[in-house]
C-alpha positions in Angstrom: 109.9 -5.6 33.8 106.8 -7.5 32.3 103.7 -4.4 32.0 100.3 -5.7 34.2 97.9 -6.7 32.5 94.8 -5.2 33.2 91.4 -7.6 32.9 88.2 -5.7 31.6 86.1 -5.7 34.5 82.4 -7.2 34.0 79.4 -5.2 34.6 75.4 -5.7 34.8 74.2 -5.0 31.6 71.9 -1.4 31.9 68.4 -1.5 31.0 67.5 -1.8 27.1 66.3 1.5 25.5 62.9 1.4 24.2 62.3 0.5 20.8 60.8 3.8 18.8 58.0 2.9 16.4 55.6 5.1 14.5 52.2 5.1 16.0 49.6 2.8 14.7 46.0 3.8 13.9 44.2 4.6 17.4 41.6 2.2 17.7 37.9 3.7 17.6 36.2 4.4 21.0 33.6 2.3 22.1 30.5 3.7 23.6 27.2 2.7 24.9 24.4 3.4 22.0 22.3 6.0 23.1 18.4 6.0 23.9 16.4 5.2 20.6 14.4 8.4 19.4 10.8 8.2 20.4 8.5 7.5 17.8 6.0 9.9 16.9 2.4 9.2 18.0 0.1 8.2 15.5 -2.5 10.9 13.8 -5.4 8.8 14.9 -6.1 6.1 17.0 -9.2 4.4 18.4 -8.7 1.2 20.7 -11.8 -0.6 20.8 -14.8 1.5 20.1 -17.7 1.6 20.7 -21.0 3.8 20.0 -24.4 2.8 20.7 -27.1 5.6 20.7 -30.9 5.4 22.6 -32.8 2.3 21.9 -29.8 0.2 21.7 -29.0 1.0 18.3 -24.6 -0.1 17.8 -23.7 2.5 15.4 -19.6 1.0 16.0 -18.9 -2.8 17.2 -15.3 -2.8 19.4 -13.5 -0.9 16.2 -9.5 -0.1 16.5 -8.0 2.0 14.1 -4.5 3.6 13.8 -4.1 6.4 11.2 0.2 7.1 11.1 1.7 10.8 10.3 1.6 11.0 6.4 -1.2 8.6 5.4 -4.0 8.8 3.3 -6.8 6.4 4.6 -10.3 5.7 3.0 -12.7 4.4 5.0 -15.9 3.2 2.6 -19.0 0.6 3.5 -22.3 0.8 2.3 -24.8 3.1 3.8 -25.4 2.8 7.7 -22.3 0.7 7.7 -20.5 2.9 10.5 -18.4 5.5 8.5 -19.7 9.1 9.5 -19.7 7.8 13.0 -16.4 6.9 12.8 -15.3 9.9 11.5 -17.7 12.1 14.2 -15.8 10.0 17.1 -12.4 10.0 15.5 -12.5 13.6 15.1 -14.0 14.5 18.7 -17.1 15.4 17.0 -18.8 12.9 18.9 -18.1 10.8 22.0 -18.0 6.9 21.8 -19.7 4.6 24.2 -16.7 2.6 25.4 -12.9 2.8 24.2 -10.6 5.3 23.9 -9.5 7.8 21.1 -6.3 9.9 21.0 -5.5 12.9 18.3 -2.1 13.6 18.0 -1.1 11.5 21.0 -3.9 13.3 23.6 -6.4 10.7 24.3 -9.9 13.2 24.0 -12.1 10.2 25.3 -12.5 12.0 28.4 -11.9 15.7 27.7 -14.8 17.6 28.7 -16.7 19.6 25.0 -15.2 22.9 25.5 -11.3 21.1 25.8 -12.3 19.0 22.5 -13.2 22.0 20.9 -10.2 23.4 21.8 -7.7 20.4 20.8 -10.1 20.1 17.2 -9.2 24.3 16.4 -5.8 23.3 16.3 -4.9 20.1 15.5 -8.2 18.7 13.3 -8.9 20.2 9.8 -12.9 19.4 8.2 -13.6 18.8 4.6 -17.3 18.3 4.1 -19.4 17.8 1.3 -21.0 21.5 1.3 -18.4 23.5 1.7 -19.4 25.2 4.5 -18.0 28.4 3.3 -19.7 31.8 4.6 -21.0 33.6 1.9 -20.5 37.1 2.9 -16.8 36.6 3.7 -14.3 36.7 0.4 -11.9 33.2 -0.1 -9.1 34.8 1.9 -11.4 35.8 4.9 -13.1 31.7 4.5 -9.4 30.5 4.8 -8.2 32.3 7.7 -11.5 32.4 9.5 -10.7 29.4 11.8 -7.5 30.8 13.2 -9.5 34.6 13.7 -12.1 32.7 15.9 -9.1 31.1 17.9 -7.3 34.0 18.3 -4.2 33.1 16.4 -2.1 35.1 14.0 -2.2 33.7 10.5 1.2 32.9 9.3 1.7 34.4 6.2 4.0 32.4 4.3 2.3 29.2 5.2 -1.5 30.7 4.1 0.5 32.0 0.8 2.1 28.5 -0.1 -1.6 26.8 0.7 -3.5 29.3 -1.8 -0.9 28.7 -4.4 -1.0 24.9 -4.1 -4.8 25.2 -4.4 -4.8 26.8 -7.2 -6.8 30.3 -5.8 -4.7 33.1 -6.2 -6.6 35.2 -8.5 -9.3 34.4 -6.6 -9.2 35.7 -3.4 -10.5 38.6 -3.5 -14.0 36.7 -4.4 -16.7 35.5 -2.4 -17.9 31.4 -2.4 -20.9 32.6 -4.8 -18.2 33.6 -7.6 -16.5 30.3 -7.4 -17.6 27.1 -9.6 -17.8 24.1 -7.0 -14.8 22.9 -7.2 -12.7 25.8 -6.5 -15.0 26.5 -3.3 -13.9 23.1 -2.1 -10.0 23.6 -2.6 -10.9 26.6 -0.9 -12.9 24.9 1.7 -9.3 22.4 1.9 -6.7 25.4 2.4 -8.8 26.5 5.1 -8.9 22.9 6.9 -5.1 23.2 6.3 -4.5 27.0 7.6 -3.7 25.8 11.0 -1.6 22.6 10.4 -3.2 20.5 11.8 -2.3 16.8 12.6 -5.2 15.2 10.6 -7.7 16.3 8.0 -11.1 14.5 7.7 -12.6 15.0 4.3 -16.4 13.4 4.6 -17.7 12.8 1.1 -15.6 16.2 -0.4 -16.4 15.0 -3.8 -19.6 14.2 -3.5 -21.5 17.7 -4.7 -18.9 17.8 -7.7 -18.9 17.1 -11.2 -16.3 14.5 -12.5 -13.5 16.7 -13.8 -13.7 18.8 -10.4 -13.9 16.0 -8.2 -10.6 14.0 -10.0 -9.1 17.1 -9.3 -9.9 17.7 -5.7 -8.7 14.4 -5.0 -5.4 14.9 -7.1 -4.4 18.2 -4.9 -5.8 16.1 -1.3 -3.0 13.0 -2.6 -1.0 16.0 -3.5 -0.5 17.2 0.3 -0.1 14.3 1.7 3.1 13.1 -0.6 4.2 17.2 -1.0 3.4 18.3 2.5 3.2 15.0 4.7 -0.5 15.7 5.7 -2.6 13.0 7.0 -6.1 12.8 5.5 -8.6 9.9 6.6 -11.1 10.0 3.8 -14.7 9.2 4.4 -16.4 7.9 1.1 -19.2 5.7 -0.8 -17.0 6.3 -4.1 -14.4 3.4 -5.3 -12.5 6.1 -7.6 -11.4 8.5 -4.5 -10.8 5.8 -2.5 -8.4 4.6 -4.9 -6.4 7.6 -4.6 -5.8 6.2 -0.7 -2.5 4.5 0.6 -5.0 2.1 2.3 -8.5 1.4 2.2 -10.8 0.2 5.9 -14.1 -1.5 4.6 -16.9 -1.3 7.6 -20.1 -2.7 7.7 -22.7 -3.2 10.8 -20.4 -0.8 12.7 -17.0 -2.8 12.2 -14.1 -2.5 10.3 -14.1 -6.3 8.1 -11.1 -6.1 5.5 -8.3 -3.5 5.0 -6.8 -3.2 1.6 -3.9 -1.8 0.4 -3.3 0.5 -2.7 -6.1 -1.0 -4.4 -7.9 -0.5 -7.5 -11.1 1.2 -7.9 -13.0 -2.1 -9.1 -11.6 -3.8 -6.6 -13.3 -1.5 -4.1 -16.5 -1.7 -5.8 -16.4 -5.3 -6.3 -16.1 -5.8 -2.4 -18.6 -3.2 -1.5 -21.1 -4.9 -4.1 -20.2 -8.2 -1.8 -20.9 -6.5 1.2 -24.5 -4.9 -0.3 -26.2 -8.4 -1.5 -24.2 -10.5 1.9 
């Protein structure tokens, strides 16, 4: 008897097994950018200023100015050409007329005296021509008076690293009388700087000094500004401290006419000279 053959049955083929590969690189996640930091509000600005005193006298002609964190501006002009006025309305010292002025970011055109006093204690540092120290008080008493008067704490550290940069520690046990002129006015600058402020206004610091003091007040005011990142506008009839400026504003007849940058000394007093005989 012949065996049966059997035929294979046919089935479906199943489902293919999934091909195992080694990962790849997982691709980087996309995400929105976030929000840009602010940026920080100037030192100084004025937006169109004006000053005009009693009998119609314009002491500043519609004059905008922006002063950023970390500069060093001159402002020069001949005489009556607008700078100390500048500087008086800048600083809160003075109101303007029209237009607005901000410190720091506060617009103080409308702060009442005693709130501009207050803003000026701690965010405005003065340099002035005579020092202004008070001759009974030794150089570290002139240095941390300002804060005293506000009620603040001195820090320290920070008063420490000022005397040292200025060049007055051996000194400050002295009073103004026992200095020479130019260390009363480095002492006169650590106190303008013993509350950090956001801006320094040095009016004509060098202009009581002989010429080896004055090169080197202006050496330690460029000093702070590229070792600390203070801001210093610079108020001056001299071409050689202006030259020590990152820019310089030229003003006459109460407006600001040219702006130059980094320039030379007789380049500054060739464009005054223009301005004097115009």
């Amino acid at each position: 008897m012949t065996p049966r053959q059997v035929t294979p049955r046919l089935t479906a083929p199943g489902p293919t097994a999934p091909r195992l590969t080694a990962p790849g690189p997982t691709a980087p996640r996309l995400t929105a950018p976030g929000p840009t930091p602010p940026r920080p509000a100037p030192a100084v600005a004025l937006h169109h200023v004006t000053k005009t005193y009693a009998g119609g006298v314009t002491a500043l002609d519609d004059v905008s100015l922006t002063v950023q964190r970390g500069e060093l501006v001159a402002v020069m002009g001949p005489s009556g050409s607008g700078k100390s006025t500048l500087m008086h309305c800048a600083a809160g010292l003075d109101s303007p007329t029209t237009g607005r002025t901000f410190i720091d970011g506060t617009e103080i055109t409308q702060l009442s005296e005693t709130r501009r006093t207050e803003l000026r204690r701690g965010t405005v540092g003065f340099v002035f021509q005579a020092y202004n120290l008070v001759a009974s008080l030794s150089v570290a008493d002139n240095i941390t008076l300002p804060l005293r008067l506000a009620g603040q704490v001195p820090d320290r550290d920070w008063i420490r690293m000022l005397v040292d940069r200025v060049g007055l520690g051996d000194r400050l046990s002295h009073r103004p009388a026992e200095l020479s002129g130019g260390q009363q006015q480095r002492a006169a600058i650590a106190r303008a700087l013993a509350a950090r402020p956001a801006v320094v206004f040095a009016d004509e610091p060098t202009g009581a000094l002989d010429l080896a003091s004055a090169r080197e007040v202006l050496g330690l005011l460029r000093d702070l500004v590229d070792g600390l990142g203070q801001t210093v506008v610079l108020v001056t009839h001299d071409p050689n401290a202006a030259a020590r400026a990152d820019r310089v504003e030229i003003m006459t007849d109460g407006r600001i006419v040219d702006t130059l940058v980094a320039p030379t000394a007789a380049a500054l007093a060739h464009r005054v000279t223009l301005l004097e005989v115009a």
